[in-house]
C-alpha positions as CSV (number, residue, x, y, z in Angstrom):
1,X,14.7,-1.5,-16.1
2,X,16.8,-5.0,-15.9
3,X,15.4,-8.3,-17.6
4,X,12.8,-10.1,-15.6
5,X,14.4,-13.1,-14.1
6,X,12.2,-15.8,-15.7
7,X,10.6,-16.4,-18.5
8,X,6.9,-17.5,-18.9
9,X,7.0,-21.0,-18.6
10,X,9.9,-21.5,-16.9
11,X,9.6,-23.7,-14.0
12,X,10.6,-22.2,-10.2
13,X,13.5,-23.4,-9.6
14,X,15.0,-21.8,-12.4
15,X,13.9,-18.9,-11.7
16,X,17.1,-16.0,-11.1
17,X,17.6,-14.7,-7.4
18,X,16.7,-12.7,-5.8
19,X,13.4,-12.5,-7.3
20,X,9.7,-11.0,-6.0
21,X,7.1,-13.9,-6.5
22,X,3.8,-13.6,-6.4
23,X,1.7,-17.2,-5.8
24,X,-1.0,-16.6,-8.0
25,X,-3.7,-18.4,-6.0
26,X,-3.1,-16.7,-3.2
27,X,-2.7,-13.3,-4.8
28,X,-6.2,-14.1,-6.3
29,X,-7.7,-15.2,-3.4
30,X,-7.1,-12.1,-1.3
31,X,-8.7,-10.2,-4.4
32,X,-11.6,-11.5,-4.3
33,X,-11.8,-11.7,-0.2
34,X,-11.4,-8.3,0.4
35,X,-14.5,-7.6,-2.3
36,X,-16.3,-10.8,-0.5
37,X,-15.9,-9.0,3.0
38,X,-17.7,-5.4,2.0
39,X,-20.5,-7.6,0.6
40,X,-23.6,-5.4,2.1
41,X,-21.8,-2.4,3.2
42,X,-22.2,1.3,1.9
43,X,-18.5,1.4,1.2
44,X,-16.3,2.1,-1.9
45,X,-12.7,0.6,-2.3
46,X,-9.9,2.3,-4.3
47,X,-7.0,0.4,-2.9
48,X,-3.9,1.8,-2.1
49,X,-1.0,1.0,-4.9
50,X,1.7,2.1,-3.4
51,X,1.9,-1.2,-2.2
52,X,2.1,-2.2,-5.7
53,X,3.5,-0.2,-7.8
54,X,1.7,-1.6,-11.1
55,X,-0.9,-0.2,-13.3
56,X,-1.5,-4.1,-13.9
57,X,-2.7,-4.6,-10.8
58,X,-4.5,-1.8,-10.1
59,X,-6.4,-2.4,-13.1
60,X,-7.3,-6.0,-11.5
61,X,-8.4,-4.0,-8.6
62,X,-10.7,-2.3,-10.7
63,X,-12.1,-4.8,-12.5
64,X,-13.1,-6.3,-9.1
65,X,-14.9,-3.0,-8.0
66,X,-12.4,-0.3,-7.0
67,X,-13.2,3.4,-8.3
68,X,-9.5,3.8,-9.0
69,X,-6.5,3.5,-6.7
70,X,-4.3,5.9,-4.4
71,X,-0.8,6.9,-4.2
72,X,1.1,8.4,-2.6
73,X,3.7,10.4,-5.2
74,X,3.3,12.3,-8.6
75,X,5.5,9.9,-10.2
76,X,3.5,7.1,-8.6
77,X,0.5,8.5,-10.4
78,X,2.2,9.6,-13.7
79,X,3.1,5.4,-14.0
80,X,-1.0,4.6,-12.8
81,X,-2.2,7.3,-15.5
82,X,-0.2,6.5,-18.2
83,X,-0.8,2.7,-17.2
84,X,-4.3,3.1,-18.1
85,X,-6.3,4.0,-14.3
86,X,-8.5,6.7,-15.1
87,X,-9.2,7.6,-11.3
88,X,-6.5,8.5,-9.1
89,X,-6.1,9.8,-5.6
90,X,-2.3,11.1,-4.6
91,X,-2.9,10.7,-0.8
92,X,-0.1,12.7,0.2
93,X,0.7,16.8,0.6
94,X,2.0,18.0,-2.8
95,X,4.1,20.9,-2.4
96,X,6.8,22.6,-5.0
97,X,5.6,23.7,-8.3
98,X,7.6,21.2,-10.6
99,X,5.1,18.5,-8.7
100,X,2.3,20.8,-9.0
101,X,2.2,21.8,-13.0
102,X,2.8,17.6,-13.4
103,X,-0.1,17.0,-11.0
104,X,-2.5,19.4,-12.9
105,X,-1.1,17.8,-16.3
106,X,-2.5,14.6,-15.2
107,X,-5.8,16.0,-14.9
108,X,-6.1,16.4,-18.5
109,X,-5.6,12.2,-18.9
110,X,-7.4,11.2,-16.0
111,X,-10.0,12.2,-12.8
112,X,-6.9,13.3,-10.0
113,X,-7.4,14.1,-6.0
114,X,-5.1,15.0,-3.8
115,X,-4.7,15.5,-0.1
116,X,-4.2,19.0,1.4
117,X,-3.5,20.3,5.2
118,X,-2.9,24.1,4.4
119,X,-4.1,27.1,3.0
120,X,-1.0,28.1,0.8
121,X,-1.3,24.6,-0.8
122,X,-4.4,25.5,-1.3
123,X,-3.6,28.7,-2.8
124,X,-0.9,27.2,-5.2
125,X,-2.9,24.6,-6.3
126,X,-5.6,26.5,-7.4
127,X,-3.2,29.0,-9.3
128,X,-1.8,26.0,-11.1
129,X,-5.1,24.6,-12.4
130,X,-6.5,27.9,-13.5
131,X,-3.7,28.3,-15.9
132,X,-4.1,24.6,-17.0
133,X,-7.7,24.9,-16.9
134,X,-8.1,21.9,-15.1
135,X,-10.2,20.5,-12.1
136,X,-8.5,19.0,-9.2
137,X,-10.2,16.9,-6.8
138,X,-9.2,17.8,-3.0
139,X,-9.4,15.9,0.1
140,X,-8.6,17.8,3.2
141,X,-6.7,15.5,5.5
142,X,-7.3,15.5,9.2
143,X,-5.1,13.9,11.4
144,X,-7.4,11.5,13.5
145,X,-4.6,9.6,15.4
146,X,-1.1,8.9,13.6
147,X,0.2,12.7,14.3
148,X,1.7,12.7,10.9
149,X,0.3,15.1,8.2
150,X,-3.1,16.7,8.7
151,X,-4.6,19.6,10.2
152,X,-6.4,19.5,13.2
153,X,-10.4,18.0,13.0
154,X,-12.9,20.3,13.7
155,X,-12.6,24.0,12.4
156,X,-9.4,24.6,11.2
157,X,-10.4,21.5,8.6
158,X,-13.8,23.7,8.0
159,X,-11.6,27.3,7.1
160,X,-9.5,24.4,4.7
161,X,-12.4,23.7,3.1
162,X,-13.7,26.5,2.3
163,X,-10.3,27.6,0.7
164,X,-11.1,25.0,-1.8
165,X,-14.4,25.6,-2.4
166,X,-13.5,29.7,-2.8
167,X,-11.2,28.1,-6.1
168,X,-13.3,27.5,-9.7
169,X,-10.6,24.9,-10.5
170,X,-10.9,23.3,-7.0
171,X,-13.2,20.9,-5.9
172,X,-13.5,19.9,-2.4
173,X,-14.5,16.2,-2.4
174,X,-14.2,15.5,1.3
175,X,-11.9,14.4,4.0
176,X,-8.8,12.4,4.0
177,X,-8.6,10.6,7.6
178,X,-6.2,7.8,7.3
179,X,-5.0,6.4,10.7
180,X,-1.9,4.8,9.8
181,X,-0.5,4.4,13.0
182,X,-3.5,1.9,14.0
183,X,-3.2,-0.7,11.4
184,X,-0.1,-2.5,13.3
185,X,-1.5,-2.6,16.9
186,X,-1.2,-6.3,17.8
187,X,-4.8,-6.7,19.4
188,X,-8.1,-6.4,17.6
189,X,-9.3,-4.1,20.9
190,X,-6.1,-1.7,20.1
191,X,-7.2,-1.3,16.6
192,X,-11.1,-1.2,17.1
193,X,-10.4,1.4,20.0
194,X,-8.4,3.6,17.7
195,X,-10.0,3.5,14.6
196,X,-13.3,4.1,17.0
197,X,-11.2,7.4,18.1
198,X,-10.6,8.3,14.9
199,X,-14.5,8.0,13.5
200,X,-15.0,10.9,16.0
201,X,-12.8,13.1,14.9
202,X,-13.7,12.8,11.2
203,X,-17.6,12.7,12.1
204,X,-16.6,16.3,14.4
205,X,-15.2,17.2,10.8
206,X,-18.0,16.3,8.8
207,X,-20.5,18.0,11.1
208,X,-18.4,21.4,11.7
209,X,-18.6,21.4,7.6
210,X,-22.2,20.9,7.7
211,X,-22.5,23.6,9.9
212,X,-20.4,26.0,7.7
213,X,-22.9,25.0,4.4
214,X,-20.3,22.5,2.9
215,X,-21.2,19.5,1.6
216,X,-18.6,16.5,2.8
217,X,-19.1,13.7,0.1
218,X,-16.1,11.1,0.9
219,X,-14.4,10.6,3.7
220,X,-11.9,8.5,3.0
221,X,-9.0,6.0,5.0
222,X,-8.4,2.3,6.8
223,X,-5.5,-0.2,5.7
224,X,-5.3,-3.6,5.8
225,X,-5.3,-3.5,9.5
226,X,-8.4,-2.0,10.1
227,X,-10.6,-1.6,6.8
228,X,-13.7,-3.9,8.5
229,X,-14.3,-1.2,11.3
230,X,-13.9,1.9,9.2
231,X,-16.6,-0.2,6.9
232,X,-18.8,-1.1,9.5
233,X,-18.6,3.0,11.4
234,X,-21.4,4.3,8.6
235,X,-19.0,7.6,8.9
236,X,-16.2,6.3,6.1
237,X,-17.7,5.5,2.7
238,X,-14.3,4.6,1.4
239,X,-11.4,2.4,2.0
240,X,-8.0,2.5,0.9
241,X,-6.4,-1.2,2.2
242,X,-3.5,-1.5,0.3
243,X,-0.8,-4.7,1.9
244,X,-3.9,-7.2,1.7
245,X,-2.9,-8.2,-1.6
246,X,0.7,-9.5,-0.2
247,X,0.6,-9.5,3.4
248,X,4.1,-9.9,4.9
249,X,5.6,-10.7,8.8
250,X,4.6,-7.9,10.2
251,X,1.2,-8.3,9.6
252,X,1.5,-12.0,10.3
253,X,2.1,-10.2,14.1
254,X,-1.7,-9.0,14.7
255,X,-4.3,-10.8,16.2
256,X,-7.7,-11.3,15.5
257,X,-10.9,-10.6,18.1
258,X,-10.0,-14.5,19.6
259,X,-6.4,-13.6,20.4
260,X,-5.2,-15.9,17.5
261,X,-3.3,-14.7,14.1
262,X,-5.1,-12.8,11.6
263,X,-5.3,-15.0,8.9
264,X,-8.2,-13.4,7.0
265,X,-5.6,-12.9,3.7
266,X,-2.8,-15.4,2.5
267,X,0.9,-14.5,2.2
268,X,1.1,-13.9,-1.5
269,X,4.4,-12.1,-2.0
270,X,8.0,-13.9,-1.3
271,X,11.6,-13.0,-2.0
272,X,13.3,-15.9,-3.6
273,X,16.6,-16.3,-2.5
274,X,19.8,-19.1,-3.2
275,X,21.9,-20.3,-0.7
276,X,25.3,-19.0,-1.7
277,X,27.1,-20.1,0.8
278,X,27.0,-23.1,3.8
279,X,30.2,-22.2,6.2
280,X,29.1,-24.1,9.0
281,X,26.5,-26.3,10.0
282,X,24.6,-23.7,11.9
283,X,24.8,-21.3,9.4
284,X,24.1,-20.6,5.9
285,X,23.9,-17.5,3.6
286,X,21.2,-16.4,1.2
287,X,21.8,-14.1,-2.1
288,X,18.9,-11.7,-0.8
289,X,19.7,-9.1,1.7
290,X,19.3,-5.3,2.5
291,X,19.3,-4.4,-1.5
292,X,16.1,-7.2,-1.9
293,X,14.2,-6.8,1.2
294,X,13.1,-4.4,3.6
295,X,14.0,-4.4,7.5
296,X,12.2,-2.0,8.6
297,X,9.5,-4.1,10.1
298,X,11.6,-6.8,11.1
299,X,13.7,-9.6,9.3
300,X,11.8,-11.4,6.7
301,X,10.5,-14.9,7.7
302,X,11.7,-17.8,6.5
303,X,8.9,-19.5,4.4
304,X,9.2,-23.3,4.2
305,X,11.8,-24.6,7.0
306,X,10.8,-24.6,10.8
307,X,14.1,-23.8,13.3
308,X,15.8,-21.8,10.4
309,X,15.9,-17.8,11.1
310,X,17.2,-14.9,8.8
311,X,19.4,-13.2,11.7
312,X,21.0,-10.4,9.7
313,X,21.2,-9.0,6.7
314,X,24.2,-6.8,4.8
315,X,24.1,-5.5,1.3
316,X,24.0,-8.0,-0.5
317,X,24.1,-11.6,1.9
318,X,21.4,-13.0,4.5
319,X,22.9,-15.3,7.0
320,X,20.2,-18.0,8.4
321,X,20.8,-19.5,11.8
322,X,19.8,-23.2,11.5
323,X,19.2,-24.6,14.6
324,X,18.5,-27.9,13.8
325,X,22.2,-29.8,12.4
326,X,19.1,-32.0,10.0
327,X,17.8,-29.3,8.3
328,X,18.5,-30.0,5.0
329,X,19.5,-26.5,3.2
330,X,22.1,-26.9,1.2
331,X,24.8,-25.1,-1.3
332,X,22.6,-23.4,-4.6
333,X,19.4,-24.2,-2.7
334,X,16.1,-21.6,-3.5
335,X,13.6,-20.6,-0.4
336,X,10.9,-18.2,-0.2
337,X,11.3,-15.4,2.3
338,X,8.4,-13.6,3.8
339,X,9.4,-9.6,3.9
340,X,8.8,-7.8,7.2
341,X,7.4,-5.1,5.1
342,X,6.1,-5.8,1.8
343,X,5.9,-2.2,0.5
344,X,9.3,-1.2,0.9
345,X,10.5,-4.5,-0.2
346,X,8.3,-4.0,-3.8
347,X,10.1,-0.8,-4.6
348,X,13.5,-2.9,-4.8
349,X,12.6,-4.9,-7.6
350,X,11.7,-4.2,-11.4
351,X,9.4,-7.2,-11.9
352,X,7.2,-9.4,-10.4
353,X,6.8,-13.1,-11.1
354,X,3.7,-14.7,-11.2
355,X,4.0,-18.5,-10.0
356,X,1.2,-21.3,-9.9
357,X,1.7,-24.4,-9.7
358,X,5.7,-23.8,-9.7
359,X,5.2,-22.5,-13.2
360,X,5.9,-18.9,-14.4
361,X,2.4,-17.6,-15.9
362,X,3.2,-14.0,-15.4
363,X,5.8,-11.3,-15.4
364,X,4.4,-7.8,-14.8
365,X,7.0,-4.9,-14.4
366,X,6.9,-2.9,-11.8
367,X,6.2,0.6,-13.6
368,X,6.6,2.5,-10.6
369,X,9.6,1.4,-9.2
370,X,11.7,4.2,-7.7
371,X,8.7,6.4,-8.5
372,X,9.3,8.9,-5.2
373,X,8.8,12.5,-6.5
C-alpha cells in the first residue's frame, strides 16, 4: 500500500492527485437516509461492500443497523473478517478448493454465507466444512432477471436446496435473488416493472420450497436502484444496496416516479484531479485518467464547472473540452470529478480521504483493494 496523499489536517487543496475523496456530510447523510427510508418496514440491511472495500465502513454500516455486509470475493471477505465484521455474506459462486478451505477458515472467525447455483458446489462445500468442522451459511441464488449466475426459480432451486440441507455442515439460509440488471433502467416504471418480475420468481421459489418441507428464512437482493420496492414486496426481508453511500454519474442518469433525477442520496465520492496541462484554450488536461477512474459507465462528470466535459481518457491524462474561452481552469488547478462507476473506480485507490469543510478529518485505507480471488 502507497502513502495516503494527505495528512489529517491538511487543507484540500493540498491534497496529492489523483485522490478518492469522500465529503463527509454527504457520505453521512446518505448513511443515515437509507436507515431513515426502511423506517417501518420488515426488512434487514447488510449492505453491499464491494462498493467499498473497507472494514471501516462496514463497521459504520453496522453501527447504523446492518446485520453485517456482502461481498462479493474470499479476499473481499478475508479483509471484512479480519477488519473486525463478524457477519459476512460472499454473494458470489465460490468454486476451486484454494477458495473453498479459505472460505470455511473464515467460519471459524466469523458467521460466513455464500451463494450457490449447483449441486457439485454443493457437494464440495460441504466436504470442505466437514473436515474443518465448520458451518456455512448457504443461499441458493435464483436468477430472477439479470441472466447472470443462478439456477432457474422454481424446482431446480428446491433439488438445490435440499442438497444443502442433506449436509450437517451446511445450512440453507434461503434464497439469493439479486436483479442486478434492473438497478440502471432510466425510469422508475422500468425498475418497478422488473423488480415486480423478479418478486414472482423468488415467491415461486419460496413456495416450491414450502411445498418440498423446507423452511426459506432470507431471501435476500435490491441495489441502490431499486432497494424501496424489494422493501415494500413483503417477499424480500433483506437488502443489499451497496453504491448509495457514493453514488456516481451513472446513477445520476435514473429518474424518479415524476420523470426528474433521483436525488434521494448525495454524490459523496470524487476523484480529485490537477490540471497538468492547458495546450489550448479549448482544452485542458487532468492528472486522473483510465489508472484513477473507471469508464465503464461513462466518463466521469465534471463536478464544479458548467460547459467543461472530460472527453477522453488514456493511462494516465484526462483531456476536458471547455467550451466556454471564460472558464477559468487553469495550469496546477484541482477539480472534483464524479466517476461513471464508483465501484470500479474505488478498487484503483489505496485510501480514501475524508474532507469536511475542505479539511482532511479522515484517511481510511482501503483494505480490500485488489482483493479479487
Amino acid at each position: 500500500m502507497t502513502r495516503p496523499p494527505a495528512r489529517i489536517g491538511d487543507p484540500l487543496s493540498t491534497v496529492d492527485t489523483p485522490a478518492l475523496i469522500i465529503e463527509l456530510d454527504a457520505f453521512e447523510y446518505n448513511l443515515r437516509r437509507l436507515t431513515d427510508s426502511l423506517v417501518g418496514k420488515p426488512v434487514r440491511v447488510r449492505p453491499h461492500a464491494k462498493t467499498h472495500k473497507s472494514p471501516v465502513i462496514a463497521l459504520k454500516q453496522i453501527e447504523l443497523g446492518a446485520v453485517g455486509v456482502c461481498c462479493q470475493k474470499v479476499s473481499e471477505a478475508e479483509a471484512l473478517v479480519y477488519g473486525g465484521v463478524k457477519d459476512v455474506l460472499v454473494s458470489n459462486e465460490i468454486i476451486g478448493a484454494q477458495k473453498l478451505e479459505r472460505l470455511a477458515a473464515l467460519a471459524k472467525l466469523a458467521k460466513i454465507g455464500v451463494c450457490v447455483d449447483d449441486a457439485q458446489n454443493v457437494r464440495n462445500l460441504a466436504a470442505v466444512a466437514t473436515r474443518v468442522n465448520v458451518k456455512l451459511d448457504v443461499y441458493v441464488e435464483i436468477n430472477v432477471g439479470t441472466f447472470r449466475c443462478g439456477v432457474a426459480p422454481g424446482e431446480p432451486a428446491v433439488a438445490l436446496a435440499q442438497e444443502i440441507s442433506a449436509s450437517t455442515h451446511l445450512r440453507f439460509a434461503g434464497l439469493q435473488a439479486y436483479h442486478g440488471a434492473a438497478q440502471h433502467q432510466r425510469t422508475h416504471d422500468a425498475r418497478r416493472a422488473n423488480i415486480h418480475a423478479a418478486c414472482d420468481h423468488a415467491t415461486t421459489t419460496r413456495q416450491a420450497l414450502q411445498g418440498a418441507g423446507l423452511a426459506c428464512p432470507i431471501v435476500t437482493g435490491a441495489g441502490t436502484g431499486t432497494y424501496l420496492f424489494e422493501a415494500a414486496s413483503k417477499v424480500y426481508n433483506e437488502i443489499q444496496p451497496g453504491s448509495y453511500i457514493f453514488m456516481d454519474a451513472d446513477y445520476g442518469r435514473n429518474h424518479g416516479e415524476d420523470g426528474a433525477a433521483v436525488s434521494e442520496f448525495r454524490q459523496s465520492l470524487f476523484v480529485w484531479a490537477t490540471v497538468m496541462s492547458r495546450p489550448a484554450a479549448d482544452r485542458a488536461v487532468v492528472d486522473a485518467g483510465l489508472k484513477a477512474l473507471s469508464v465503464d459507465s461513462g466518463m466521469p462528470l465534471v463536478a464544479d464547472f458548467r460547459g467543461v466535459e472530460y472527453a477522453r481518457a488514456s493511462d494516465e491524462h484526462g483531456v476536458l473540452m471547455i467550451k466556454d474561452a471564460e472558464t477559468k481552469i487553469a495550469l496546477g488547478d484541482k477539480i472534483r470529478l464524479t466517476p461513471g462507476h464508483c465501484d470500479p473506480t474505488v478498487n484503483m485507490h489505496d485510501w480514501y480521504v475524508g474532507v469536511r469543510n475542505g479539511i482532511v478529518e479522515q484517511l481510511w485505507p482501503i483494505s480490500a483493494r485488489g482483493a479479487l480471488f
